[in-house]
N, CA and C atoms as a LAMMPS dump frame, in Angstrom:
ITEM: TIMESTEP
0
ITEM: NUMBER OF ATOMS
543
ITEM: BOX BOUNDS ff ff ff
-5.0000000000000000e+02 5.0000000000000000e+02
-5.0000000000000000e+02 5.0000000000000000e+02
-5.0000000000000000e+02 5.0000000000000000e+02
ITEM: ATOMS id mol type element x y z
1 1 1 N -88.416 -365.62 349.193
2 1 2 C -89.28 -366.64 349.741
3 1 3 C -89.16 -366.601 351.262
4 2 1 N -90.264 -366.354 351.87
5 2 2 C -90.29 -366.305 353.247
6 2 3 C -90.253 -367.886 353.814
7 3 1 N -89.719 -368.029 355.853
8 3 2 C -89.908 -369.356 356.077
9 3 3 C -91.068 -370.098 355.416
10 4 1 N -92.085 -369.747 355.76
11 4 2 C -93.289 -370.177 355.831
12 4 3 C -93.682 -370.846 354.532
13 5 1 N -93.438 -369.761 353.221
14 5 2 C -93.867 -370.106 351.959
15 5 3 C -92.553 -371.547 351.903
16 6 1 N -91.349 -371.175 352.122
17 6 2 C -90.32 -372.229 352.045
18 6 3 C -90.805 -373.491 352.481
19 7 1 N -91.207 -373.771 354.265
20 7 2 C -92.024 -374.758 354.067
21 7 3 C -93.301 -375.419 353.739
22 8 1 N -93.902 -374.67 353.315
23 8 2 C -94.919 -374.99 352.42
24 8 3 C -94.962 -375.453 351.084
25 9 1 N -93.703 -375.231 350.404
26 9 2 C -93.34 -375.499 349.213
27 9 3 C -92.919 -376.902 349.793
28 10 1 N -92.214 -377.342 350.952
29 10 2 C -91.732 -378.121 350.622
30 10 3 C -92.724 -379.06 351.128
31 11 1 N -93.698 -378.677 351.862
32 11 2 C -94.967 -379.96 351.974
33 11 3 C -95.516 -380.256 350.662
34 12 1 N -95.869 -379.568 350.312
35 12 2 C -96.794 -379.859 348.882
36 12 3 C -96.233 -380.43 348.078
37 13 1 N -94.493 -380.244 348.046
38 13 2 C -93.813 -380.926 346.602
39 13 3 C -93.689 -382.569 347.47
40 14 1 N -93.487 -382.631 349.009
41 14 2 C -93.745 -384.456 349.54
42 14 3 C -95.089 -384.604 349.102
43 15 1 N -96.308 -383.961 349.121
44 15 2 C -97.511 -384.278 349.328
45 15 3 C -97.496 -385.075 347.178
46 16 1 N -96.832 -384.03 346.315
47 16 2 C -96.765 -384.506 344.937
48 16 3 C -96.379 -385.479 345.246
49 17 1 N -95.119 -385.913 345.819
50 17 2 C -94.562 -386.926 344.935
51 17 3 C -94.842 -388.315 345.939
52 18 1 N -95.599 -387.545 346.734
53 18 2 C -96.402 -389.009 347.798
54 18 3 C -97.546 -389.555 346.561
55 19 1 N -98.267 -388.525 345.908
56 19 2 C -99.429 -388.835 345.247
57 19 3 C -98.762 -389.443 343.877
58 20 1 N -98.156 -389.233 343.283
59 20 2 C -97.123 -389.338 342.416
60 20 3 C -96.52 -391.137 342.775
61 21 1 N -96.019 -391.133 343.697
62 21 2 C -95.554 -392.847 343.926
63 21 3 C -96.923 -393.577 343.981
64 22 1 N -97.783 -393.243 344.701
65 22 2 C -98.944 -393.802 345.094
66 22 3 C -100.034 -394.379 343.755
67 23 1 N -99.866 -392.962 342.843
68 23 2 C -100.67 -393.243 341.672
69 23 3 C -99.827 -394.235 340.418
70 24 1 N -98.368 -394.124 340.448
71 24 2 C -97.371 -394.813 339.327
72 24 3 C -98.067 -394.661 338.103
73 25 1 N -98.831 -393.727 337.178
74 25 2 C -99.116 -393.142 336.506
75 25 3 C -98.225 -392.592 335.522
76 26 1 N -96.92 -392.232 335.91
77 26 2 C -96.223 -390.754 335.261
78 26 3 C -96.881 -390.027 334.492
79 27 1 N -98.24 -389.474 335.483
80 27 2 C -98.443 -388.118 335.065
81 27 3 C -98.383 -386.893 336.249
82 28 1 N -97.786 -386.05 336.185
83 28 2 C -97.662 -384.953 336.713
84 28 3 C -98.82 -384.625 337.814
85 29 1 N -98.718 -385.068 339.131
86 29 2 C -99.822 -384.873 339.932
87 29 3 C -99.964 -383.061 340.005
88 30 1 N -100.522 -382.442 339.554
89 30 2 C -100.75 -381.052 339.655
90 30 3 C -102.262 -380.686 340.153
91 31 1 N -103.242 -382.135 340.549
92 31 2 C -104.449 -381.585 341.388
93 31 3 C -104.034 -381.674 342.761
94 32 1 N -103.064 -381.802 342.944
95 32 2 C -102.483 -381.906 344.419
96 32 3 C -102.988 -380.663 345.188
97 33 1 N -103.542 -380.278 346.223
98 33 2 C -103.613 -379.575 347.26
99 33 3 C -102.504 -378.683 347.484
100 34 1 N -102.555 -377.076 346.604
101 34 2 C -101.377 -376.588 347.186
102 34 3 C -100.73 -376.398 346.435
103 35 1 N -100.85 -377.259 345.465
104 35 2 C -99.961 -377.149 343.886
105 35 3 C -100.417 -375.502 343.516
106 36 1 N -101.036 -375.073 342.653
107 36 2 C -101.575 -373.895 342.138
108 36 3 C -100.953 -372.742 342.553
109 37 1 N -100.79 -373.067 344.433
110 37 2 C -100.638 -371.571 344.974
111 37 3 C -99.367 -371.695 345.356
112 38 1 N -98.584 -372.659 345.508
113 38 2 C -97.244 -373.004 345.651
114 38 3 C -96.334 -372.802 344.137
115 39 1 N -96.346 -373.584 343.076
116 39 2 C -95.716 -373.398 341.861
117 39 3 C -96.033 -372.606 340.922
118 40 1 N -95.529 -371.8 340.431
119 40 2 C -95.875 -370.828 339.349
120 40 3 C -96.894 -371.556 338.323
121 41 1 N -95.938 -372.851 337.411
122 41 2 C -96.473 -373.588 336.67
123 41 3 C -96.087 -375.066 336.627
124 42 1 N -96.255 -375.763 335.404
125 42 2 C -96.131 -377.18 335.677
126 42 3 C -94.489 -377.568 335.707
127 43 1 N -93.913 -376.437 334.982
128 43 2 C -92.445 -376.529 334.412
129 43 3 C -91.809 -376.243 336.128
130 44 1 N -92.174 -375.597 337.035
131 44 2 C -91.467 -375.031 338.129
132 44 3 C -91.89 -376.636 339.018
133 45 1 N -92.904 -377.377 339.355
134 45 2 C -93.445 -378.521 339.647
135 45 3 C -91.789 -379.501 339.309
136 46 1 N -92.164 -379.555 338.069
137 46 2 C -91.21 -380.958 336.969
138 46 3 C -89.588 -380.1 337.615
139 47 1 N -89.472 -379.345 337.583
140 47 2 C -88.121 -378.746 337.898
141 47 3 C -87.704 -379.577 339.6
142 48 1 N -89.034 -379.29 340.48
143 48 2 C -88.816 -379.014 342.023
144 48 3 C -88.185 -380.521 342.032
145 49 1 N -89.307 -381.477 341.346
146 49 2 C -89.107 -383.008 341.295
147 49 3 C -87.738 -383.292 340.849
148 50 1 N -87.343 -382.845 339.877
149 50 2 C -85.947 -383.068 339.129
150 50 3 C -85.195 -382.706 340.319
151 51 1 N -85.039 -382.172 340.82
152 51 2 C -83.969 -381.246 341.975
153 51 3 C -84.434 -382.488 343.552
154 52 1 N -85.545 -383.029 343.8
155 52 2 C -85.706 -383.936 344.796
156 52 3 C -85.25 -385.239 344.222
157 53 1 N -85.381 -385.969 343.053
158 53 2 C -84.421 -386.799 342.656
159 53 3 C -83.165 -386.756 342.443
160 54 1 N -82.287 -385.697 341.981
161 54 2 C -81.027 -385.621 342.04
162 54 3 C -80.479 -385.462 343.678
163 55 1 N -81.332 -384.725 344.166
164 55 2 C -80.531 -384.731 345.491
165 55 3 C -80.771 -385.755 346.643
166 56 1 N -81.847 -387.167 346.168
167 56 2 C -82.134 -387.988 346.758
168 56 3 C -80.521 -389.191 346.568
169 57 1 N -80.58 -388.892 344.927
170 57 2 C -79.599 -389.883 344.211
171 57 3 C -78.574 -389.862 344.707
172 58 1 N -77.895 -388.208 344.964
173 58 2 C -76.379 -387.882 345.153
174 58 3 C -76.112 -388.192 346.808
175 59 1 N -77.458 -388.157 347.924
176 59 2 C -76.858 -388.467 348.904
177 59 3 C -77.295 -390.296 349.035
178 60 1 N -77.479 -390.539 348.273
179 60 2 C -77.793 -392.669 348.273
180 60 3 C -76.045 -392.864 347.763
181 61 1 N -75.835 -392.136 346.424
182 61 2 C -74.628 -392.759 345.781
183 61 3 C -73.836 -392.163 347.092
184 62 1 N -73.434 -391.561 348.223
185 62 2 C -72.699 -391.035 349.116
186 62 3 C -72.66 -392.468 349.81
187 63 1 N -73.813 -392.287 350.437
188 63 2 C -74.183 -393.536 351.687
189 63 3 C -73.738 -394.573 351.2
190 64 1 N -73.287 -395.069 349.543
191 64 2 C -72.957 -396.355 348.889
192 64 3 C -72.037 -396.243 349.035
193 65 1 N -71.285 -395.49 348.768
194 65 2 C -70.031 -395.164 348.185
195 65 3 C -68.966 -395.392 349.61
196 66 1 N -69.521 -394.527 350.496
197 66 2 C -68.722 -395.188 352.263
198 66 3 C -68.703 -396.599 352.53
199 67 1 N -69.827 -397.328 351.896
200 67 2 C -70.093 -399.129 352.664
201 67 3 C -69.182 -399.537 351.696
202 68 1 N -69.204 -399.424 349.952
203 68 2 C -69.201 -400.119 349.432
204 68 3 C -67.423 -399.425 348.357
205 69 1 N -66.246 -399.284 348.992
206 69 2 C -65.59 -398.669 348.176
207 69 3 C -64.681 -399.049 347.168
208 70 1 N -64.97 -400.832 347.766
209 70 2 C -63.857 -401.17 346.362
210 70 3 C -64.567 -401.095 344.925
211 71 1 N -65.75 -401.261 344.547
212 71 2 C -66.615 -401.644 343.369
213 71 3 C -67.114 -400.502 342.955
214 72 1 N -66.97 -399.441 342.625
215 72 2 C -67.473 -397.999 342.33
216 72 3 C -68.705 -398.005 341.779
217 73 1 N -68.546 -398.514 340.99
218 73 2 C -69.906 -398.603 339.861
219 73 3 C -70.746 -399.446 340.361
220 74 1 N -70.773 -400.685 340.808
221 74 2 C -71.673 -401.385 341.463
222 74 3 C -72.146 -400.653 342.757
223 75 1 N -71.696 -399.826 343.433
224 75 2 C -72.121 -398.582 344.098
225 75 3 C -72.867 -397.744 343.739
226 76 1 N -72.833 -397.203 342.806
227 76 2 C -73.457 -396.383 342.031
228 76 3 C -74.553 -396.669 341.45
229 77 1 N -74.637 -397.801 340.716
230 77 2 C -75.532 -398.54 340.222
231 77 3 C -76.59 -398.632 341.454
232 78 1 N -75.98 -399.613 342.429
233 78 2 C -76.932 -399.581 344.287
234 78 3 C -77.747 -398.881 344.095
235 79 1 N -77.135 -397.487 344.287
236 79 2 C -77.537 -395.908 344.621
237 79 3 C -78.522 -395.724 343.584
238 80 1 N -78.418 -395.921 342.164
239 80 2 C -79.405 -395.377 341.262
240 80 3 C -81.188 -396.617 341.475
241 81 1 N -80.333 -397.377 341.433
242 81 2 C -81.876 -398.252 342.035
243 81 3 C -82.4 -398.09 343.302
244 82 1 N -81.942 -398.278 344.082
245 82 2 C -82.526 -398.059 345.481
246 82 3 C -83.098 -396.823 345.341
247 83 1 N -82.906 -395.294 345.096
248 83 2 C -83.097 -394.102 344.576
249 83 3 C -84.207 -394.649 344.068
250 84 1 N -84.315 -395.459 342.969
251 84 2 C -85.616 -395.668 341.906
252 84 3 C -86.654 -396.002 342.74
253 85 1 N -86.564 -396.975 343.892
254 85 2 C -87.378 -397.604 344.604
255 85 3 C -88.011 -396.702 345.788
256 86 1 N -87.037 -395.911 346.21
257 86 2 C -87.977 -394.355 346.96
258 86 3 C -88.529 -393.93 346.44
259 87 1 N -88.36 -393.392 345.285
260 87 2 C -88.745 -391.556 344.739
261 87 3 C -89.522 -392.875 343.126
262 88 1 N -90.028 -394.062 343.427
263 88 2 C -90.625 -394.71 341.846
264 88 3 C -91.929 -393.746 341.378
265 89 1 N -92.497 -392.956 341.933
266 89 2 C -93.562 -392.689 341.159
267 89 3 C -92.84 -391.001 340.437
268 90 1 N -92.032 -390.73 341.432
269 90 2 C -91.63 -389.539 340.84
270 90 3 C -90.126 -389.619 339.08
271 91 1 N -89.279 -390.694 339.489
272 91 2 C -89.154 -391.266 338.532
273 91 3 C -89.562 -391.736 337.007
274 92 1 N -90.867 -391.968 337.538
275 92 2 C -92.002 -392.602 336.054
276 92 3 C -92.592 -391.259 335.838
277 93 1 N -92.457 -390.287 336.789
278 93 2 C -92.895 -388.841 335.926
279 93 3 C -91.951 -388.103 335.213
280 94 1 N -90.623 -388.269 335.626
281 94 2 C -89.568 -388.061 335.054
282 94 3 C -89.046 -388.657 334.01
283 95 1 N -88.896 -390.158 333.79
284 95 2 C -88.93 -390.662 332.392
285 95 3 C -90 -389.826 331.595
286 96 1 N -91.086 -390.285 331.966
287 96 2 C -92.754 -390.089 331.199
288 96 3 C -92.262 -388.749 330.516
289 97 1 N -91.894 -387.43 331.313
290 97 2 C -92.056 -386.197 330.624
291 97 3 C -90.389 -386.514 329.139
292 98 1 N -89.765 -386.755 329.971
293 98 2 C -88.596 -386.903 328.998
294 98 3 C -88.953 -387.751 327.598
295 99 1 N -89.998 -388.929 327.618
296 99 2 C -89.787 -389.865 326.497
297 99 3 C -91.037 -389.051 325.389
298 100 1 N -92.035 -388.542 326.213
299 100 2 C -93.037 -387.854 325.367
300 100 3 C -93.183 -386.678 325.547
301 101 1 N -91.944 -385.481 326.285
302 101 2 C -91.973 -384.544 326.14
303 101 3 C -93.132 -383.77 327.142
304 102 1 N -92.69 -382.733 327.379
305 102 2 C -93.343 -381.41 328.279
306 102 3 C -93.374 -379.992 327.857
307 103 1 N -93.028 -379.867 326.702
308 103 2 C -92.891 -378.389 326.265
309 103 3 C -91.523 -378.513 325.766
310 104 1 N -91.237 -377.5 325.237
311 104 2 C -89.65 -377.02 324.85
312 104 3 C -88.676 -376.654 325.919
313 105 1 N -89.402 -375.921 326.688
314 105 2 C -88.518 -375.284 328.243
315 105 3 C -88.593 -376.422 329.172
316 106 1 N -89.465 -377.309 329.226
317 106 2 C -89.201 -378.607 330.572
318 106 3 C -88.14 -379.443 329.555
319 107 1 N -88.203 -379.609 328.261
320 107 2 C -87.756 -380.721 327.453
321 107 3 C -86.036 -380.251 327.275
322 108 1 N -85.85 -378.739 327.561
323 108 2 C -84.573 -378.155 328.018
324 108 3 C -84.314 -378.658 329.106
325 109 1 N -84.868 -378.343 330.025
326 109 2 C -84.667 -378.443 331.767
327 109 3 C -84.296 -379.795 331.677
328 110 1 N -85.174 -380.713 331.428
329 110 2 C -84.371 -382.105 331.389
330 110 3 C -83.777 -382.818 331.068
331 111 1 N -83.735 -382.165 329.612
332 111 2 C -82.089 -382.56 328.698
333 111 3 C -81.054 -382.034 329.872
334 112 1 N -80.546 -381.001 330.298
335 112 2 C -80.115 -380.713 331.059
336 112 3 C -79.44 -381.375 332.118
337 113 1 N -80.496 -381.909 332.789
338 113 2 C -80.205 -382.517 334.218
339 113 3 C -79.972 -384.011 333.682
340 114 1 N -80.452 -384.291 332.656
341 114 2 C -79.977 -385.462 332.681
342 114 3 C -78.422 -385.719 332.363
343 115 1 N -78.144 -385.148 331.637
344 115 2 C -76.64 -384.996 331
345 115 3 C -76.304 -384.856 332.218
346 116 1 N -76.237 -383.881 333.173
347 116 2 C -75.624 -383.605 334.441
348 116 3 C -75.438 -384.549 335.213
349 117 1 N -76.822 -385.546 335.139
350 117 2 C -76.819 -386.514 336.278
351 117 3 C -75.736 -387.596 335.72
352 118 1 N -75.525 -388.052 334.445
353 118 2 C -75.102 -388.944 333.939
354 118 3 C -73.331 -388.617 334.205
355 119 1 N -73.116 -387.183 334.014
356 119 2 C -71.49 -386.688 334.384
357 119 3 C -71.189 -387.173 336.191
358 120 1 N -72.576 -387.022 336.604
359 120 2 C -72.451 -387.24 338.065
360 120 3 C -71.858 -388.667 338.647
361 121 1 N -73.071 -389.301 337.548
362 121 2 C -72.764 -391.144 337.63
363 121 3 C -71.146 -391.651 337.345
364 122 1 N -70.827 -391.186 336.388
365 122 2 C -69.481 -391.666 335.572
366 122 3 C -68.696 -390.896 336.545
367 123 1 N -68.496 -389.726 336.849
368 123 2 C -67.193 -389.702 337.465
369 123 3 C -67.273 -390.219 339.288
370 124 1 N -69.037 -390.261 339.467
371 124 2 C -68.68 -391.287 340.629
372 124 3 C -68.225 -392.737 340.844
373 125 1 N -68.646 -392.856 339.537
374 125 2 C -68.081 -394.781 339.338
375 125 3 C -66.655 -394.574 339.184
376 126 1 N -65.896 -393.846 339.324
377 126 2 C -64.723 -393.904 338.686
378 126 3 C -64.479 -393.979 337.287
379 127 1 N -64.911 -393.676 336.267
380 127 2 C -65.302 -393.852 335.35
381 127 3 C -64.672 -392.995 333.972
382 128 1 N -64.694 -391.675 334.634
383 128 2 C -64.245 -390.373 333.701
384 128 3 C -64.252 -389.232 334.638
385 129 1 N -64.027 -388.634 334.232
386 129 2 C -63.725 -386.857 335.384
387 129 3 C -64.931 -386.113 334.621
388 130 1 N -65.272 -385.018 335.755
389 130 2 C -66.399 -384.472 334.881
390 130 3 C -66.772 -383.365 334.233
391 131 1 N -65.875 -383.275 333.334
392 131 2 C -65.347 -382.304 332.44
393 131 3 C -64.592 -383.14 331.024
394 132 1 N -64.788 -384.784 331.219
395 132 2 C -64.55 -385.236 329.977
396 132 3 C -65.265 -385.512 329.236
397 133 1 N -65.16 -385.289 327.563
398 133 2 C -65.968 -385.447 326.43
399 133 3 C -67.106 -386.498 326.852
400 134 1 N -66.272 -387.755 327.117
401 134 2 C -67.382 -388.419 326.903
402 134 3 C -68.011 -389.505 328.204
403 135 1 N -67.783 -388.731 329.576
404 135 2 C -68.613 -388.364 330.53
405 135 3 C -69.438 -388.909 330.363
406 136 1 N -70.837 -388.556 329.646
407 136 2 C -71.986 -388.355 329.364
408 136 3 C -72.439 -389.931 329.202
409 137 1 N -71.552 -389.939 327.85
410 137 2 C -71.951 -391.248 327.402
411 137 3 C -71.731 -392.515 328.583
412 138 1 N -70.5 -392.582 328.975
413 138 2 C -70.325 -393.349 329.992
414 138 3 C -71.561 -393.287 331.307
415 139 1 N -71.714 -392.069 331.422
416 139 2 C -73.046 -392.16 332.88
417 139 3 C -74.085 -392.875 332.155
418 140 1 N -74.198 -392.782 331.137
419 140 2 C -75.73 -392.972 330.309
420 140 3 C -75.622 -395.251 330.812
421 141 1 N -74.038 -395.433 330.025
422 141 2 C -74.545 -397.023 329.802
423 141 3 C -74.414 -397.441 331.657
424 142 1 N -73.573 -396.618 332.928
425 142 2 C -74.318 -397.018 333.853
426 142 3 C -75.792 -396.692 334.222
427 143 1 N -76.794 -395.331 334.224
428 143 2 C -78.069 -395.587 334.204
429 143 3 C -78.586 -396.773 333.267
430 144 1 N -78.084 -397.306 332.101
431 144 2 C -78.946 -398.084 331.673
432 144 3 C -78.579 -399.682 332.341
433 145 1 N -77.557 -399.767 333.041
434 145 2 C -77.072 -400.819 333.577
435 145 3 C -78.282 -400.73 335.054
436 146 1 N -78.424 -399.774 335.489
437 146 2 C -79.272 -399.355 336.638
438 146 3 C -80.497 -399.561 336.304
439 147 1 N -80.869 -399.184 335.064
440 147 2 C -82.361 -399.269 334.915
441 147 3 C -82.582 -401.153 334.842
442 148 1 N -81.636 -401.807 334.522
443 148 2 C -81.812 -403.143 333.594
444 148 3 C -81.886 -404.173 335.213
445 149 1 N -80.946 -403.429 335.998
446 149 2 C -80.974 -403.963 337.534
447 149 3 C -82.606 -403.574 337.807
448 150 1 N -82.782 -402.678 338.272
449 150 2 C -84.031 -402.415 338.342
450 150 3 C -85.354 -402.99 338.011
451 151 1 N -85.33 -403.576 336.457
452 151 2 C -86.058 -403.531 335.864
453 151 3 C -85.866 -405.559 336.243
454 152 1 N -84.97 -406.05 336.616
455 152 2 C -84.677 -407.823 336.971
456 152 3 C -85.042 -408.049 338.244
457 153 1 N -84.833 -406.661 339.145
458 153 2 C -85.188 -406.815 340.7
459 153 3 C -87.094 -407.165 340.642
460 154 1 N -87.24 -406.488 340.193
461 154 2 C -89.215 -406.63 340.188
462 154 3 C -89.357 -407.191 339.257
463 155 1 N -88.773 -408.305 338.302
464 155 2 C -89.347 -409.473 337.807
465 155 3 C -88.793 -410.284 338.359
466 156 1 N -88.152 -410.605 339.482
467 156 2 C -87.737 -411.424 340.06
468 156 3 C -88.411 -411.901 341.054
469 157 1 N -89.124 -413.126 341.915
470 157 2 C -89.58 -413.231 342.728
471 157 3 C -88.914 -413.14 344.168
472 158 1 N -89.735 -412.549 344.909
473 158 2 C -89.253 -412.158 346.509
474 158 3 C -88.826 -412.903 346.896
475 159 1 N -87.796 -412.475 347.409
476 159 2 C -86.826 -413.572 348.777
477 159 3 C -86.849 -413.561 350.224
478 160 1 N -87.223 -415.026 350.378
479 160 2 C -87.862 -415.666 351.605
480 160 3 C -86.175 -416.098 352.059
481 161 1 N -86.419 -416.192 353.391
482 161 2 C -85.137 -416.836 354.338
483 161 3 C -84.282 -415.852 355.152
484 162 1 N -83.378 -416.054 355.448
485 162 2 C -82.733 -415.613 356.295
486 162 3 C -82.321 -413.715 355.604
487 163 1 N -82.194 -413.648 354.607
488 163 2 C -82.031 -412.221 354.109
489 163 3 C -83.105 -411.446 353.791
490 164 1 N -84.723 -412.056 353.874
491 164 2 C -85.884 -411.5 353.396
492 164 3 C -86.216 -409.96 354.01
493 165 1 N -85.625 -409.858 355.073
494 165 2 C -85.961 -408.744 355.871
495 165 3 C -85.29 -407.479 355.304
496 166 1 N -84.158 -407.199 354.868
497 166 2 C -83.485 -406.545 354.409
498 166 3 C -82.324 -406.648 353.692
499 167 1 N -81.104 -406.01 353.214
500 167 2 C -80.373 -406.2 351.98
501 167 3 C -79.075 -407.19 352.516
502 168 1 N -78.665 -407.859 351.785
503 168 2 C -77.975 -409.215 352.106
504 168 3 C -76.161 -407.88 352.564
505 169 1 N -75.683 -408.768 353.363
506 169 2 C -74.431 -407.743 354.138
507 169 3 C -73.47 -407.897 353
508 170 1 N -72.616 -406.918 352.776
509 170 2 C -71.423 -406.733 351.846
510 170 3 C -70.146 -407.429 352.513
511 171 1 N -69.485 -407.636 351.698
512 171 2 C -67.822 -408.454 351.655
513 171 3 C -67.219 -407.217 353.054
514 172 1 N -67.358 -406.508 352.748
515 172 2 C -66.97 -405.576 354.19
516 172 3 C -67.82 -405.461 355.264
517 173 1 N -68.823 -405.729 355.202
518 173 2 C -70.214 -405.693 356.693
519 173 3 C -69.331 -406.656 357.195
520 174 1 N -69.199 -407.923 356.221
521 174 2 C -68.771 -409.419 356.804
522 174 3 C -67.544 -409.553 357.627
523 175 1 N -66.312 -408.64 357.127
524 175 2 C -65.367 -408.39 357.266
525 175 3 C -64.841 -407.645 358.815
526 176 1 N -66.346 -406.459 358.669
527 176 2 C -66.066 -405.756 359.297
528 176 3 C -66.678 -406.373 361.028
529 177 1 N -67.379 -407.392 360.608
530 177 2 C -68.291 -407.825 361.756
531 177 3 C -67.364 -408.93 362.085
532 178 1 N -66.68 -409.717 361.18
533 178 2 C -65.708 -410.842 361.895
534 178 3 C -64.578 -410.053 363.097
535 179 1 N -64.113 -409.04 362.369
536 179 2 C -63.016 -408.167 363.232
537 179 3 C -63.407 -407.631 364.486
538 180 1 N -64.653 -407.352 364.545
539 180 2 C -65.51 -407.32 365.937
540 180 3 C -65.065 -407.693 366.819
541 181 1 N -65.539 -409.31 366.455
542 181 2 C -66.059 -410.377 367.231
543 181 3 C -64.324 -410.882 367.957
């Protein structure tokens, strides 16, 4: 892959998953501009996306994980929602293909990554190491703890007042800002 094609791949896969958040559909934006002559097929597309969500996730759970180090999992958890709330349309294409399927080879690919991501979750929560049996299972009930956050944040009505602007400061912001002063 030459520069050029390199960044070009990587406009078109922002330009997807711009059209992709924009539409909240979870269907596979593939009339995208660029798509055709950029991805082989739809499976190389669903792959690129899988690989821009994991590597959106792993550097959020990072950035959590420095502010926030006594609570692991409530870190993690952070990281998997906030993650949801960037990359939401690419997300709902990612459930979408997983719950009703994409073929046999995407329905591999994402069995795959998901298991992976879930070993990722658990041994970042502190949770299990990631090479233990049951890893898996453990990442799984924090994504579903993540999804359930997620899923209370936007039935919840917006908050007005002094924190409306952005995310309310942690036991250490507080901590760290009294010691300042």
């Amino acid at each position: 892959m030459t520069w050029n094609s390199y960044h070009r791949r990587g406009e078109v896969l922002a330009a997807v998953a711009a059209t992709a958040d924009a539409r909240r559909d979870g269907l596979l934006p593939t009339d995208v501009a660029g798509v055709a002559e950029t991805f082989r097929d739809d499976l190389d597309l669903l792959g690129a996306l899988q690989l821009r969500w994991h590597t959106r996730l792993a550097g959020r759970i990072d950035r959590e994980l420095s502010g926030q180090p006594l609570d692991l999992e409530a870190a993690v958890v952070a990281a998997w929602v906030a993650t949801a709330g960037d990359l939401a349309g690419v997300r709902m294409v990612l459930d979408r293909a997983m719950t009703e399927g994409a073929g046999e080879e995407a329905d591999r690919m994402l069995g795959i990554a998901v298991t992976k991501e879930r070993l990722v979750l658990a041994a970042m929560a502190g949770r299990s190491s990631f090479d233990d049996a049951a890893s898996a299972a453990v990442g799984a009930a924090i994504e579903d703890r993540a999804r359930a956050t997620l899923a209370a944040e936007a039935a919840a009505p917006p908050r007005v007042g002094a924190h409306a602007a952005g995310p309310r400061p942690t036991l250490l912001d507080r901590l760290r800002a009294a010691l300042a002063a």
